[in-house]
C-alpha positions as CSV (number, residue, x, y, z in Angstrom):
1,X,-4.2,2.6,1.8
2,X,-2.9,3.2,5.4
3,X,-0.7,1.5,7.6
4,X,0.2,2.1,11.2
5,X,3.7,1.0,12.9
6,X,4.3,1.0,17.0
7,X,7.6,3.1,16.9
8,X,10.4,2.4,19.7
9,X,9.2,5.5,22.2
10,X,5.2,3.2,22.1
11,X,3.9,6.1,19.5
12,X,1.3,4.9,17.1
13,X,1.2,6.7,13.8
14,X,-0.4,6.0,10.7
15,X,0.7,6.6,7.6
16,X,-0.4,6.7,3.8
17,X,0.2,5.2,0.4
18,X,-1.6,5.5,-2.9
19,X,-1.1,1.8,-3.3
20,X,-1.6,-1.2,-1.8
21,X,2.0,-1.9,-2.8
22,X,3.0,-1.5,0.9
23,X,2.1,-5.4,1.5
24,X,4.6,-6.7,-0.5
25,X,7.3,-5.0,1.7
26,X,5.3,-4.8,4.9
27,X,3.4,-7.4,7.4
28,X,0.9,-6.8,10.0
29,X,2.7,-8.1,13.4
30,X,5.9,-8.0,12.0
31,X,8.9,-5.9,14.4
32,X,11.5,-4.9,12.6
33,X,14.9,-2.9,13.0
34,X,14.1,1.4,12.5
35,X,17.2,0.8,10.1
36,X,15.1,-2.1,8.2
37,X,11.5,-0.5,8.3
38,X,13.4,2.6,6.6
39,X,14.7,0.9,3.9
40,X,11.7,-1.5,3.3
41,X,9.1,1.6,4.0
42,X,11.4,4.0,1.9
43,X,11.2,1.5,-1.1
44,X,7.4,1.0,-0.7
45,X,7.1,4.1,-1.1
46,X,9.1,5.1,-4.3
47,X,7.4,2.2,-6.2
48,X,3.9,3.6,-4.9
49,X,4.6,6.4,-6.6
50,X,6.3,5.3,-9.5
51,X,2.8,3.3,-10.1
52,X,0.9,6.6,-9.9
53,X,3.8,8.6,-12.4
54,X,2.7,5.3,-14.9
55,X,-1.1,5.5,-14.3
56,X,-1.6,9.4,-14.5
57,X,1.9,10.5,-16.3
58,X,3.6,12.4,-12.5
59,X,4.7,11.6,-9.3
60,X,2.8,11.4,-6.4
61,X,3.5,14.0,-3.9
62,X,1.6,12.0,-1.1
63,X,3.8,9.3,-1.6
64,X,6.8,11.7,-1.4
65,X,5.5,13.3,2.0
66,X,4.7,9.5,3.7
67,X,8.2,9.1,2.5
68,X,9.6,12.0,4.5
69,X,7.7,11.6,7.8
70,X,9.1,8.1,7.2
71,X,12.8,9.6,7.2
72,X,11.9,11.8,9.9
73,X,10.4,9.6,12.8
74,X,13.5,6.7,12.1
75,X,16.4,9.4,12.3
76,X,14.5,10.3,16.3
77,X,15.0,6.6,17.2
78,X,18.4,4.7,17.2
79,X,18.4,2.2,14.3
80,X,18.6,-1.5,16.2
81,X,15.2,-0.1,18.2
82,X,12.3,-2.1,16.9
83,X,9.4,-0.7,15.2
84,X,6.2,-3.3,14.6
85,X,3.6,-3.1,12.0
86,X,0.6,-2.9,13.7
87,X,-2.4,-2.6,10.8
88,X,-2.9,-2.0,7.3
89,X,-6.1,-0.9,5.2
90,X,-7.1,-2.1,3.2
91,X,-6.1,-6.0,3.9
92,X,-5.2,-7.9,0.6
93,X,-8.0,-10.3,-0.9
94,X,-7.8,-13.8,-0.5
95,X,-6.3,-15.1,-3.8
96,X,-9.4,-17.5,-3.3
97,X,-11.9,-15.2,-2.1
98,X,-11.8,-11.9,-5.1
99,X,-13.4,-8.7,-3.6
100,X,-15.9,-6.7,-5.5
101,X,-14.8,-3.4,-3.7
102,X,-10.8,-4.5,-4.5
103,X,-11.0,-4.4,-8.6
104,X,-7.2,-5.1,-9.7
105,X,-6.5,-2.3,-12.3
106,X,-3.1,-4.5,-13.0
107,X,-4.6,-7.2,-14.3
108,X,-6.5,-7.0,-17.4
109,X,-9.0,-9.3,-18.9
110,X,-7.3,-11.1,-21.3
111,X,-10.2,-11.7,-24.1
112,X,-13.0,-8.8,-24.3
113,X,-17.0,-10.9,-23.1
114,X,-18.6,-12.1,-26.1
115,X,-20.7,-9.4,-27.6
116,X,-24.8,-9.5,-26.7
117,X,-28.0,-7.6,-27.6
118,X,-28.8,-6.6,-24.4
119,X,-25.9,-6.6,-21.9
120,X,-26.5,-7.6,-18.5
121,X,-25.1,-4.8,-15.6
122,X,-22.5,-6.2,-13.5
123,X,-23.3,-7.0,-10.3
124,X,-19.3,-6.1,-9.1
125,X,-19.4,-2.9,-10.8
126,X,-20.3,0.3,-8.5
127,X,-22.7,3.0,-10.1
């Protein structure tokens, strides 16, 4: 996913994480301290790739670098500036609306479907 934050000097940047983990610690609009968008960006960060070291057994080196130009862009502005969250992409689905293209890899079907002769394709499924 990307996100892209306003920093105090009016630069745009966009940034990258292998997880959509960013929107628990982020929020589109929201202005926060340099000091506070380190710490919360910083943390994103390390849990993103944590989740990839516990999906494909190592760290994830993007995560790292995002991590660093992170570190490097707040240590340029004073820490009380503000820096605002301007977008992230993907957006989250709607608890109440699930998205095809948004499959949760966290969250397991908890019974396997009921076995059949002939399975039907699944419309969500991608080829």
């Amino acid at each position: 996913m990307s996100f892209a934050v306003r920093w105090p000097d009016g630069t745009v940047r966009d940034y990258y994480s292998p997880s959509l983990v960013i929107h628990d610690h982020l929020t589109v609009g929201e202005r926060l301290s340099v000091t506070e968008f380190h710490r919360r960006a910083t943390d994103a960060l390390t849990e993103a790739g944590e989740r990839v070291r516990a999906r494909y057994g190592f760290l994830c080196s993007s995560a790292a670098d995002t991590a660093a130009q992170v570190d490097s862009a707040s240590r340029a502005h004073p820490g009380a500036a503000l820096v605002e969250v301007v977008s992230m992409h993907p957006p989250l689905p709607s608890a109440s609306q699930p998205s095809a293209s948004q499959p949760s890899a966290s969250q397991p079907s908890a019974s396997p479907p009921p076995a059949q002769a002939s399975p039907a394709p699944d419309p969500q499924e991608n080829p």
